[in-house]
N, C-alpha and C positions, 0 to 999 in steps of 0.2 A: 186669423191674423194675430200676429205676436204686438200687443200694447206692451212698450218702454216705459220708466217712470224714473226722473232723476230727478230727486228729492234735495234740491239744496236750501243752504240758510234763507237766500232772498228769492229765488224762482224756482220751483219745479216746472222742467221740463220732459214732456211727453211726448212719445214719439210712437207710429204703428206703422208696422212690416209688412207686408208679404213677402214670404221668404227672405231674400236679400237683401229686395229690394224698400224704400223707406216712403212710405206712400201722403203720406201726412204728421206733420210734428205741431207741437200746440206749446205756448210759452205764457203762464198762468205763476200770481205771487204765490210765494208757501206762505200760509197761514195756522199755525202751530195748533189755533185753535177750531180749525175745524174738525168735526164730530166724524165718521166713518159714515151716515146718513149722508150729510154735506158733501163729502169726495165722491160718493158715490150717485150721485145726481150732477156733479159738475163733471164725470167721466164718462157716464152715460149720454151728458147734451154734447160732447164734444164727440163722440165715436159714432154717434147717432148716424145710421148708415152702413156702416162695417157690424161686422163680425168675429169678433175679438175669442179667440181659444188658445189664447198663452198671456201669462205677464209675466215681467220681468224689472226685479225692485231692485234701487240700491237709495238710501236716505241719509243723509247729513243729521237730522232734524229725529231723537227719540219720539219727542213727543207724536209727530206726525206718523213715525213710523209704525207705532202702536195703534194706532187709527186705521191705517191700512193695513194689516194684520187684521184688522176685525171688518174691516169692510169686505176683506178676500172672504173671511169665516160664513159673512151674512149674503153675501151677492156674487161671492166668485169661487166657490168651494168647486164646482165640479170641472175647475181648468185648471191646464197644469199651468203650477205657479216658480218660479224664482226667485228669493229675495238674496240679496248678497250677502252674503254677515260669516263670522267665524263658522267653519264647517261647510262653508260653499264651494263647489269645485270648480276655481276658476284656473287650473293651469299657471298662473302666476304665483312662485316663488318668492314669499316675503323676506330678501338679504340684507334685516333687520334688527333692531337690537330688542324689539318688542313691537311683533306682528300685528299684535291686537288693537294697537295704539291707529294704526292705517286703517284710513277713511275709505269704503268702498268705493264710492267714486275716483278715487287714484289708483287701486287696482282693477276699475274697470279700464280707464283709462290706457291702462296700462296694456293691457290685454287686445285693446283695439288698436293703437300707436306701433306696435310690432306686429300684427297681423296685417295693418296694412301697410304699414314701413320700414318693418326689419327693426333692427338694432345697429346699435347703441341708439339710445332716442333720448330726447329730452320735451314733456309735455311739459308745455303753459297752459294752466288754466287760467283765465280769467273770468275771478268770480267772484263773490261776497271775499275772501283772501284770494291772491294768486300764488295759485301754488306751481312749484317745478318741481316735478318728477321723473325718477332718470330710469330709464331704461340697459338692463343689459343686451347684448347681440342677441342670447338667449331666451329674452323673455323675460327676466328675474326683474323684481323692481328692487333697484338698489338703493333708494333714498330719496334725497331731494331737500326744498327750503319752501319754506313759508313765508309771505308775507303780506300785510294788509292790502286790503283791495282799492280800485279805484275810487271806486262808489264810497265807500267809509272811511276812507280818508278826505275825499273834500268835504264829506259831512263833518266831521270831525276839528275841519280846519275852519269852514264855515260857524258850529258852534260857540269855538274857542275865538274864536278872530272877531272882535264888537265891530273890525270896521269891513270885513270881508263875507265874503259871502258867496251862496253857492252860483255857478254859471253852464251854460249849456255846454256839455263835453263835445266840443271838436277840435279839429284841428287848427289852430293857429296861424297867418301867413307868415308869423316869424317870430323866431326864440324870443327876443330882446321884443317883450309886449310893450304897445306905449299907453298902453289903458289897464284899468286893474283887472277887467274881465279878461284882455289878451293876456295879460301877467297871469293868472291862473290858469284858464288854460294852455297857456304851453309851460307852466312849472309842474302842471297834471299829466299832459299826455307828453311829450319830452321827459318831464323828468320821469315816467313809469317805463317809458321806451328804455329810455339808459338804465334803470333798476335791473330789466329784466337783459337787457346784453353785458351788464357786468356779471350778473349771477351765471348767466350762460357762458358764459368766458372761464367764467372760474371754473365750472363745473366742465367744463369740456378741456380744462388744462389738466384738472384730475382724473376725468378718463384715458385721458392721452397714456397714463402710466401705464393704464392695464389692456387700452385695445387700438389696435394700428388706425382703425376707422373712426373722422370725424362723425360725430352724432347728427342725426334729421334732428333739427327742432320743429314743434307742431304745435300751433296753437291752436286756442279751443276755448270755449267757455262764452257768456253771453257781451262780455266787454271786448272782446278781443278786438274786434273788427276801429276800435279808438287806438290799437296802439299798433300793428301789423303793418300800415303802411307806412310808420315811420321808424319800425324797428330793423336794425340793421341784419339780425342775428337770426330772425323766424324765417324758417326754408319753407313750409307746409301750413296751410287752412283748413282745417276740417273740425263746423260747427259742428257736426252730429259725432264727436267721436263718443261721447260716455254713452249714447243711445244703441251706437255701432257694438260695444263694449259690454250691453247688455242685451243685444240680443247672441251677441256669440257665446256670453255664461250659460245665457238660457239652452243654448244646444248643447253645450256640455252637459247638460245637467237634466236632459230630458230620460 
């Protein structure tokens, strides 16, 4: 069975395969500092049962990444391994100004979002930032924008704000809050809804120049399911797409 591993700032999440199909996924903090001893007894209680003879890495997080490099060295050397990084064959075309600079999880992404929706696409992550990433009909990732996330931005406003503070992320019965905690969250999930269909708008007026077809958008990431139902602009849900995205490198690449 092929173990996933998508290493980001605030959660790595894991995911294991047979074949296709995705038989169990696990959702654990990234902790920068754990040792390659540490990941590897916290990987071993969680697969405990299966049969694991593939991985397939992609990490936000150097520090952690190095760690698992030396966990595969000491505990996982005799399976074929994946990791994503420059010189990996993923099929995706970086139509960039500097390839190097992309995050492998936005080219796995990328990679999953057209295999299972064609093109033009446009991925939402929702994660530690949300990121949009645009897809060509092709496959090519053509770019996209950045911006902070939901999670550290109410921390952030909660820090700075002596009279505010943080509240349970859901949804709102209505914009116009009459309390501070309604006021927050719908100035959180409302206003991240409208964040992400104005950048969607924008970004699907500029591929209007170059392709007849309006784009699938797809969202993804661990926040997503806070903004999806009151976003106007997301066509598509698929929590497992970076998981998806890493198990298809991995068959490129066997």
């Amino acid at each position: 069975m092929l173990l996933t591993i998508d290493v980001g700032n605030t959660n790595t999440v894991l995911g294991l395969f047979d074949g296709e199909d995705l038989v169990k996924s696990w959702r654990v903090k990234t902790d920068p500092r754990s040792t390659s001893d540490e990941m590897s007894l916290q990987i071993n209680a969680l697969v405990s049962g299966y049969t694991v003879t593939g991985l397939s890495i992609c990490s936000t997080v150097p520090a952690t990444l190095r760690e698992l490099r030396t966990m595969i060295a000491s505990y996982y050397s005799d399976i074929a391994t994946t990791i994503v990084e420059p010189g990996t064959k993923t099929g995706v075309p970086l139509l960039v100004d500097n390839p190097k600079e992309i995050g492998a999880d936005r080219i796995v992404n990328t990679l999953a979002a057209h295999t299972l929706f064609g093109g033009p696409a446009i991925v939402v992550d929702f994660g530690t930032s949300t990121n949009l990433d645009v897809v060509s009909p092709k496959g090519e990732f053509l770019g996209g924008a950045l911006a902070p996330g939901i999670e550290i931005s109410v921390d952030a406003l909660a820090s700075r704000a002596a009279q505010l503070r943080k509240v349970e992320l859901i949804r709102p019965k209505n914009a116009i809050g009459k309390n501070t905690v309604e006021a927050l969250q719908s100035g959180t999930i409302f206003g991240f809804a409208g964040q992400v269909d104005g950048l969607v708008e924008k970004i699907t007026a500029e591929l209007a120049l170059s392709y007849d077809q309006a784009p699938t958008v797809i969202a993804t990431g661990g926040l997503a399911p806070l903004v999806i139902d009151v976003s106007t602009t997301i066509d598509e849900y698929e929590p497992d797409l970076t998981l998806i995205g890493l198990r298809l490198i991995h068959e490129k690449n066997l």
